[in-house]
C-alpha positions as CSV (number, residue, x, y, z in Angstrom):
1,X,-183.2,136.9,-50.2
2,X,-184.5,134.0,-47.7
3,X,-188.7,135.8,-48.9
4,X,-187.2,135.2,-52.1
5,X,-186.2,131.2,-52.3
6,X,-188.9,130.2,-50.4
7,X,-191.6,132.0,-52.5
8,X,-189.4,130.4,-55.6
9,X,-189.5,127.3,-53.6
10,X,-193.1,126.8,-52.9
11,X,-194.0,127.8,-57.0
12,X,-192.0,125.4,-57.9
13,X,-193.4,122.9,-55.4
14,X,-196.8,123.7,-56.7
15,X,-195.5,123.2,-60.0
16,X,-194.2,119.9,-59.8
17,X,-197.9,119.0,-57.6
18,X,-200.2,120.0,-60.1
19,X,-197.4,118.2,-62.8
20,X,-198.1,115.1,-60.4
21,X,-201.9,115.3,-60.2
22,X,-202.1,115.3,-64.2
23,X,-200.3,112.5,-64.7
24,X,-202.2,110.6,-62.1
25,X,-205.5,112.0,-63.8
26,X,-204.0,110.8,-67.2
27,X,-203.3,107.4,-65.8
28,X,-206.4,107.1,-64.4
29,X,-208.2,107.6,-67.9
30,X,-205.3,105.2,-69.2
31,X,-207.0,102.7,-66.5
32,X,-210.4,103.6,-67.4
33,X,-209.7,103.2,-71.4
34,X,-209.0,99.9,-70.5
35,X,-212.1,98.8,-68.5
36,X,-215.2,97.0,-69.5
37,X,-217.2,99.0,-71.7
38,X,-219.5,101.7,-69.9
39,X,-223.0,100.5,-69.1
40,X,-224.5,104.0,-70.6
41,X,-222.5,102.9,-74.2
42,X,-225.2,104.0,-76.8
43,X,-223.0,101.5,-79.5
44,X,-223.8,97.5,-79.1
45,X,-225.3,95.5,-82.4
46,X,-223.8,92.5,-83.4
47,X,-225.9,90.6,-86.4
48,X,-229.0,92.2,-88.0
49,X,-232.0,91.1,-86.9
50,X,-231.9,91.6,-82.6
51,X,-234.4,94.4,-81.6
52,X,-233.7,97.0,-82.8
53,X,-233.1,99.9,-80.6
54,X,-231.1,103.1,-82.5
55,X,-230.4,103.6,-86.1
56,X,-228.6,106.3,-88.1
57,X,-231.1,107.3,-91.0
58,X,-229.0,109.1,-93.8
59,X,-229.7,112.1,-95.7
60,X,-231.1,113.1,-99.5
61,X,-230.3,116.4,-99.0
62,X,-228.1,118.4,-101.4
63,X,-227.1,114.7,-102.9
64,X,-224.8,115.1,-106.4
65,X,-224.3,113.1,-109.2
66,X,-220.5,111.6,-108.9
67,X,-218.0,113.0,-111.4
68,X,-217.8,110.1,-114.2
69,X,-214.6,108.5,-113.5
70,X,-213.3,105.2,-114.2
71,X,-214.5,103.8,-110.8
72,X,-217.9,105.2,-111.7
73,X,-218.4,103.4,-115.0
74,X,-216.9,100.3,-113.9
75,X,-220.1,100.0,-110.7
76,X,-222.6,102.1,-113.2
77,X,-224.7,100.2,-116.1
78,X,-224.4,101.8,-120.1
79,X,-227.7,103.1,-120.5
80,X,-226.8,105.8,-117.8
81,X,-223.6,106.4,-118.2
82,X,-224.6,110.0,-120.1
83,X,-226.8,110.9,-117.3
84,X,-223.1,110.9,-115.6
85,X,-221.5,112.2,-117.8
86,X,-224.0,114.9,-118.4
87,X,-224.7,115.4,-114.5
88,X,-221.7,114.7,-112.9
89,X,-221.2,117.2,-110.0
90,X,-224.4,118.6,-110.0
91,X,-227.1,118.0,-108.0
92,X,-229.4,115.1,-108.5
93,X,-232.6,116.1,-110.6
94,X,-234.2,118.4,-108.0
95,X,-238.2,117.2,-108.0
96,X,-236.9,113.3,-107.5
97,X,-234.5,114.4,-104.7
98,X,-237.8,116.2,-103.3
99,X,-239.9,113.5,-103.6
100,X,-236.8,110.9,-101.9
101,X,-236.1,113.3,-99.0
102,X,-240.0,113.2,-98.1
103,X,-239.8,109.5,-98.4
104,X,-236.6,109.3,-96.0
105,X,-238.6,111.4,-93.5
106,X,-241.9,109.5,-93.7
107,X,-239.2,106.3,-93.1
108,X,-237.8,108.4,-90.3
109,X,-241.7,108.8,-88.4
110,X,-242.0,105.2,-88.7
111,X,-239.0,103.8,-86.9
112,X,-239.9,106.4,-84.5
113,X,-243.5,105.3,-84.2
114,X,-242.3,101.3,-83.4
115,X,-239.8,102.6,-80.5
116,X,-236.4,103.3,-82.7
117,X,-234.1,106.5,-82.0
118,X,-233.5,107.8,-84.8
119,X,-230.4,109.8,-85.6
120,X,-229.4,111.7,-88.8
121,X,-225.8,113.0,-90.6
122,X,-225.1,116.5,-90.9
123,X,-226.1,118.1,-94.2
124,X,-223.4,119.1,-95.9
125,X,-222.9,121.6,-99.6
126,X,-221.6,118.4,-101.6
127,X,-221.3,119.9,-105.2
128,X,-217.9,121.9,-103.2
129,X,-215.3,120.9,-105.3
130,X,-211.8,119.0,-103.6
131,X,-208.8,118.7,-104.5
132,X,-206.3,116.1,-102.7
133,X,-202.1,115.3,-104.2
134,X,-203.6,112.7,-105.8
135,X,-207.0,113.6,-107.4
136,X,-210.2,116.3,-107.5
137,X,-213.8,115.9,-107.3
138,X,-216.6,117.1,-106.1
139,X,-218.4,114.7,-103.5
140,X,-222.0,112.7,-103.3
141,X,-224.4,112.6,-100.5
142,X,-224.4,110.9,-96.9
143,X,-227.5,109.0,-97.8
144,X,-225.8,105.3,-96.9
145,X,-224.5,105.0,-93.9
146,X,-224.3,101.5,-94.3
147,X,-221.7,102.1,-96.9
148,X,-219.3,104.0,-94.5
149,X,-220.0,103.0,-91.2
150,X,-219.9,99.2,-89.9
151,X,-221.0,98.5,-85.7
152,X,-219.0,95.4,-84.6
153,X,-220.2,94.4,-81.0
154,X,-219.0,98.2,-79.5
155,X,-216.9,99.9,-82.1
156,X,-217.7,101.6,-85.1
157,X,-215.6,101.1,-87.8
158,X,-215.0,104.0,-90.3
159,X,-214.7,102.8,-94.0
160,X,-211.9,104.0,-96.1
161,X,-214.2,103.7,-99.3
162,X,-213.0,103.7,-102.6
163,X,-215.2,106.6,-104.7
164,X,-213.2,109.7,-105.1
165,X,-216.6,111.2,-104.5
166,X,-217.1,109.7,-101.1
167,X,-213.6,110.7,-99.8
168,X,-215.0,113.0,-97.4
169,X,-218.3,111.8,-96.7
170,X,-217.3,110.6,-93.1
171,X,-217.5,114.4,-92.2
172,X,-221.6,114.3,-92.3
173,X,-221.1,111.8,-89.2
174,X,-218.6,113.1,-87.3
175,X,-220.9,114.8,-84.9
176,X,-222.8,112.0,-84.4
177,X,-219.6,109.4,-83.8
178,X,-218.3,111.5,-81.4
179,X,-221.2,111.5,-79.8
180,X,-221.0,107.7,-79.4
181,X,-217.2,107.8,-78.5
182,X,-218.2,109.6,-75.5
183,X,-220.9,107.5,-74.2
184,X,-217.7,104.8,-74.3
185,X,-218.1,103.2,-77.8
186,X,-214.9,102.4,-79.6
187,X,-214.1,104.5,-82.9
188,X,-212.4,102.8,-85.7
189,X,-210.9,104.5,-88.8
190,X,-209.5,101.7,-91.1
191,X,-206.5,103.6,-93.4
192,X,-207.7,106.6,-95.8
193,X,-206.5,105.6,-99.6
194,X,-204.8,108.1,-101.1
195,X,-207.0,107.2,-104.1
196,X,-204.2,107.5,-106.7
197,X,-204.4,106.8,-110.1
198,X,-203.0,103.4,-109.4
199,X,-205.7,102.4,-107.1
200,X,-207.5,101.8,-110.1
201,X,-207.8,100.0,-113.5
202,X,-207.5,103.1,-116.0
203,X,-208.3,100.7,-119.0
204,X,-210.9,98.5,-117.4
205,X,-212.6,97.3,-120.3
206,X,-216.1,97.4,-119.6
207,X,-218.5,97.8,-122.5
208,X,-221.4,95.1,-122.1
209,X,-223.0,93.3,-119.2
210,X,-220.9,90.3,-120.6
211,X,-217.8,92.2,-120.6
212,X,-218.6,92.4,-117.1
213,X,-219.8,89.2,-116.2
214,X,-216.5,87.5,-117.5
215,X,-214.4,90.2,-115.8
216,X,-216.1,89.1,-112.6
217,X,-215.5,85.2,-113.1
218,X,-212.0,86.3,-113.7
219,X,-211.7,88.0,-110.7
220,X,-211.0,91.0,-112.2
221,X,-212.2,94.4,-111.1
222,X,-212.0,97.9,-111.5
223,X,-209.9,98.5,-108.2
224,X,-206.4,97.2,-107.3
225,X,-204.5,95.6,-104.8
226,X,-202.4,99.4,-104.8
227,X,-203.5,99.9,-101.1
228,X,-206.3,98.9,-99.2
229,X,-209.7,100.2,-99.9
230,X,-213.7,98.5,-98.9
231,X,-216.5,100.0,-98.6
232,X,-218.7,98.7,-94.9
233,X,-221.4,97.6,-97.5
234,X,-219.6,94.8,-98.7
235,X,-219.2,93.3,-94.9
236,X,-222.9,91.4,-93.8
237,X,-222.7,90.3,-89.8
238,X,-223.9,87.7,-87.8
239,X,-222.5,87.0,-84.5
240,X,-218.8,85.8,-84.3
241,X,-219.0,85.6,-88.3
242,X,-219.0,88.5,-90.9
243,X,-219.0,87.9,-94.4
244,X,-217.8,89.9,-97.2
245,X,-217.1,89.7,-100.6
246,X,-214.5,90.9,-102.8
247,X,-216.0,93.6,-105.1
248,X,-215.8,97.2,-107.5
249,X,-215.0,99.1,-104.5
250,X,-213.7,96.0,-101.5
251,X,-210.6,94.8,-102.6
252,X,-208.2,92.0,-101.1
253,X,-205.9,94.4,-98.9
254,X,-209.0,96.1,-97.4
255,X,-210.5,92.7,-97.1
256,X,-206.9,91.3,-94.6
257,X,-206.9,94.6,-92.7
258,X,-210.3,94.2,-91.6
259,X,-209.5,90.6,-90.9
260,X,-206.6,91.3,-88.7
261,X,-208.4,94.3,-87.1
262,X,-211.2,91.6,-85.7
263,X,-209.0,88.6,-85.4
264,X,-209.8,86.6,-82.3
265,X,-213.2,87.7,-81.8
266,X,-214.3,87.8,-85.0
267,X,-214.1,85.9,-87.9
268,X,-214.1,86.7,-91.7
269,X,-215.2,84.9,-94.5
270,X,-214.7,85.7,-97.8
271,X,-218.0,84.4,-100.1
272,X,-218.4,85.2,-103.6
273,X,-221.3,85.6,-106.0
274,X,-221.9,84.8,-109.9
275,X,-222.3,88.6,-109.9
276,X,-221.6,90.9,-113.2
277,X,-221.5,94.1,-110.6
278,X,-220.1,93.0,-107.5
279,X,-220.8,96.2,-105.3
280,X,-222.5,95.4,-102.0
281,X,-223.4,92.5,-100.7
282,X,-226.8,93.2,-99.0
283,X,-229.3,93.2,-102.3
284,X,-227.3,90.0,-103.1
285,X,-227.1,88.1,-99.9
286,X,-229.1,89.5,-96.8
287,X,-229.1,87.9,-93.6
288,X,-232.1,88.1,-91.5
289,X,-232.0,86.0,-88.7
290,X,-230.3,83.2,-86.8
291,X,-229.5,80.6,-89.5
292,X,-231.8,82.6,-92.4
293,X,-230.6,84.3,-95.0
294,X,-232.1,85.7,-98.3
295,X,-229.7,84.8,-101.2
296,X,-230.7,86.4,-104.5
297,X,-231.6,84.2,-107.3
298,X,-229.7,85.8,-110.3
299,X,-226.5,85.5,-108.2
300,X,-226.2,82.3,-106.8
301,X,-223.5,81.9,-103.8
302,X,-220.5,80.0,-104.5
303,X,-220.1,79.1,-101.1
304,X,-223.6,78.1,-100.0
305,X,-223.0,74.7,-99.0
306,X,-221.3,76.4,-96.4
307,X,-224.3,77.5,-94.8
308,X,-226.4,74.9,-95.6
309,X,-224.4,72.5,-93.9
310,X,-224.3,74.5,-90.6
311,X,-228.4,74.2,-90.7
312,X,-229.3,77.4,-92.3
313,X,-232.3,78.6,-94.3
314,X,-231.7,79.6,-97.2
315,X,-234.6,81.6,-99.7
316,X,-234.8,83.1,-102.7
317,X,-236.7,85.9,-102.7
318,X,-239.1,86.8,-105.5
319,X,-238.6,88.5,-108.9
320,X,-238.3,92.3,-108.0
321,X,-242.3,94.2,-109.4
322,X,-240.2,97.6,-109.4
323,X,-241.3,98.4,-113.1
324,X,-238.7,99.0,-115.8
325,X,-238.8,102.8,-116.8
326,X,-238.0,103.7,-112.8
327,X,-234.7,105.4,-112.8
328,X,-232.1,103.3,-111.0
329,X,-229.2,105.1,-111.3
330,X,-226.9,103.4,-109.2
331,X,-228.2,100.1,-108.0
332,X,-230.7,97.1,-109.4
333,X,-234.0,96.6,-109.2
334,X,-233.2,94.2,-106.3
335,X,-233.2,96.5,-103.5
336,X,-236.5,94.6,-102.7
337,X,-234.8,91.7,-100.9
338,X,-232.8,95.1,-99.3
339,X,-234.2,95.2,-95.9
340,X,-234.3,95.9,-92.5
341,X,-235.5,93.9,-89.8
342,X,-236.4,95.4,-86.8
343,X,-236.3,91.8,-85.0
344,X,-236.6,88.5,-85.6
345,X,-240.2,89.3,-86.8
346,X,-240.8,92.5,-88.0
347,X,-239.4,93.8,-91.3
348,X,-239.2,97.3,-92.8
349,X,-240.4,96.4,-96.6
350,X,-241.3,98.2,-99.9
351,X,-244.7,98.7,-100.0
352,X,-244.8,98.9,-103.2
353,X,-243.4,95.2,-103.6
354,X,-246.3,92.9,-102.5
355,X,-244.4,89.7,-103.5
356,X,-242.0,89.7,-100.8
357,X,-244.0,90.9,-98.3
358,X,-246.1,87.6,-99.0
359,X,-242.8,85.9,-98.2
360,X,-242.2,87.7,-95.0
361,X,-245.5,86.5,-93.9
362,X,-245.4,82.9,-94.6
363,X,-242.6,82.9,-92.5
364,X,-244.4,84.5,-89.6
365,X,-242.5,88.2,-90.0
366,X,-245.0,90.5,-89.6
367,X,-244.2,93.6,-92.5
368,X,-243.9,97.5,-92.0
369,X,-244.4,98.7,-95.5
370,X,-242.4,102.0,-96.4
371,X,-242.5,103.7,-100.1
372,X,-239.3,105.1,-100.9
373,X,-238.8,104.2,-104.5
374,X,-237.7,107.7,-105.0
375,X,-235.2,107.3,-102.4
376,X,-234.1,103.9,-104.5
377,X,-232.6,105.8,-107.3
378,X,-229.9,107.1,-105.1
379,X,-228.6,103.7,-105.0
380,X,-230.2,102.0,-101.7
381,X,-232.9,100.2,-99.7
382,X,-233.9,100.2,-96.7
383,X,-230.5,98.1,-95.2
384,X,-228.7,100.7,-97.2
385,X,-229.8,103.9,-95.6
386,X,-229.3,102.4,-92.6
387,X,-226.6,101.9,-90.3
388,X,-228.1,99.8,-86.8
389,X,-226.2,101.9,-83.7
390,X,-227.9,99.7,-81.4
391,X,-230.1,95.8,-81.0
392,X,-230.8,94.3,-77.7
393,X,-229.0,90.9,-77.9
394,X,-225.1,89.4,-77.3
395,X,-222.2,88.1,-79.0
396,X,-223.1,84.5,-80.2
397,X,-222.0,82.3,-82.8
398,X,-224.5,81.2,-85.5
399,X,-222.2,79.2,-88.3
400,X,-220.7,76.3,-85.7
């Protein structure tokens, strides 16, 4: 009997020991959550124009045509609205997404040759079809990770998005986010729509470009106020101030959350744009260093005396050369001004657009020409099939 509550005693002891050394290992990760971020974090950008140090290149691969749904024709322009409706769900016309994947790569070689890292999504089968309470489709590509994926100082932010077909696009960068988690970065995911009917307008009336341009001077748009909903595309940074515009696919709810998520540090501005197509802010207004900024001629800034006051630069880039029978099936022809500075003076630019890169050069940045018009016609430039992970520089304020 005595053999047999000691041996009971000590398991027990040893028990309530090993019990004791968790919770002091847990609380010792509780103390180290809290610390100053680790000096091996891979994650620190805070504007867009620092040196550049790692990037996340996106992927062409397997890219589908979205499903043609109301928040498809409301961000899509008439004349291609039956390549959707014809396409929808199926892959992208297989010798252009050839041609856009070699371009990507090319791009890829380059950042690589002027001392980027250079990291890529997973590819992923994205004609799969889906089906959620709320809605099905089949998804798109993970070719912009600027769309889903915003670095603020440390933390990468995971956009909710507001395409069906993008609902589960995060999953191409999961791998590499974790990655970054565990080098000490902060991970961010903002609230997942449920995407619901009532997320959306189902009657927007869009018919014309001027249908659209009213809509837009009314402050109407294809997405509600249902929940919150912005895609990391709409959101431009620079320092202590991010910008972001209300748009097809950011609206006012995802807008506040992001606010409040950032709030002290970080302070957002809403700007808007005489803009038919709100969807995106960086072919419209693109900034590229302290106190300069590209604004985009055919839609002017409301709210540029704001800058222009606090000393900044502002230029219009030139008319877009991209010639009129390319197909552009999601986005303008002014991805030109859509670029990607590797520092205050070096650019990554069309090489195809000679215009601008006259522009870069009177203003002493030096130009790294890139073709990837094929790459365009998914619906991005070079800023767009980007997402910086990491530029040598620190928190500063530019707008004061």
């Amino acid at each position: 009997k005595l053999r047999g509550v000691f041996t009971g005693w000590v398991q027990r002891t040893f028990q309530s020991t090993q019990a004791a050394t968790a919770s002091q290992n847990t609380c010792a990760a509780d103390d180290k959550a809290t610390s100053p971020v680790p000096k091996d974090c891979l994650v620190c950008s805070y504007n867009e124009w620092d040196p550049l140090e790692e990037v996340i290149v996106g992927r062409a691969e397997n890219a589908c045509v979205p499903p043609f749904s109301v928040e498809v024709k409301a961000n899509t322009y008439e004349k291609y609205w039956g390549f959707y409706q014809k396409f929808g769900g199926q892959s992208f016309p297989k010798d252009h997404l050839k041609k856009a994947i070699a371009e990507i790569e090319e791009m890829c070689n380059i950042l690589k040759a002027e001392g980027v890292i250079v990291k890529r999504p997973d590819p992923i089968d994205w004609s799969v079809k889906y089906k959620t309470p709320d809605f099905e489709s089949t998804g798109m590509y993970a070719a912009m990770p600027r769309d889903i994926l915003l670095v603020v100082g440390n933390e990468i932010i995971e956009a909710p998005m507001a395409w069906r077909a993008r609902f589960f696009e995060y999953r191409a960068y999961r791998r590499l986010i974790k990655d970054y988690f565990n080098s000490g970065a902060k991970w961010t995911t903002a609230p997942k729509p449920t995407m619901a009917d009532e997320l959306y307008d189902q009657n927007y009336p869009i018919h014309s470009v001027e249908d659209r341009h009213k809509l837009a001077a009314q402050g109407k748009f294809v997405t509600t106020e249902f929940e919150p909903c912005f895609d990391a595309a709409d959101f431009i940074r620079a320092g202590r101030d991010i910008f972001v515009q209300r748009s097809q696919v950011t609206n006012y709810m995802g807008i506040e959350w992001m606010r409040r998520h950032l709030a002290p540090d970080y302070r957002v501005h809403i700007i808007s744009f005489k803009d038919p197509n709100p969807m995106h802010i960086d072919a419209t207004f693109n900034i590229i260093g302290p106190g300069l900024v590209l604004s985009n001629p055919d839609r002017p800034c409301h709210q540029i005396e704001l800058f222009k006051k606090a000393g900044w630069t502002v230029i219009q880039p030139p008319v877009p050369l991209i010639p009129d029978d390319h197909p552009l099936w999601m986005s303008s022809k002014w991805l030109s001004m859509n670029v990607l500075m590797l520092d205050e003076k070096r650019v990554m630019v069309d090489a195809n657009e000679t215009s601008i890169q006259k522009m870069f050069e009177k203003l002493g940045i030096s130009t790294i020409k890139v073709n990837i018009r094929h790459a365009n016609s998914l619906g991005g430039g070079f800023h767009c099939w980007t997402c910086d992970i990491r530029r040598r520089g620190t928190l500063q304020s530019y707008l004061d």
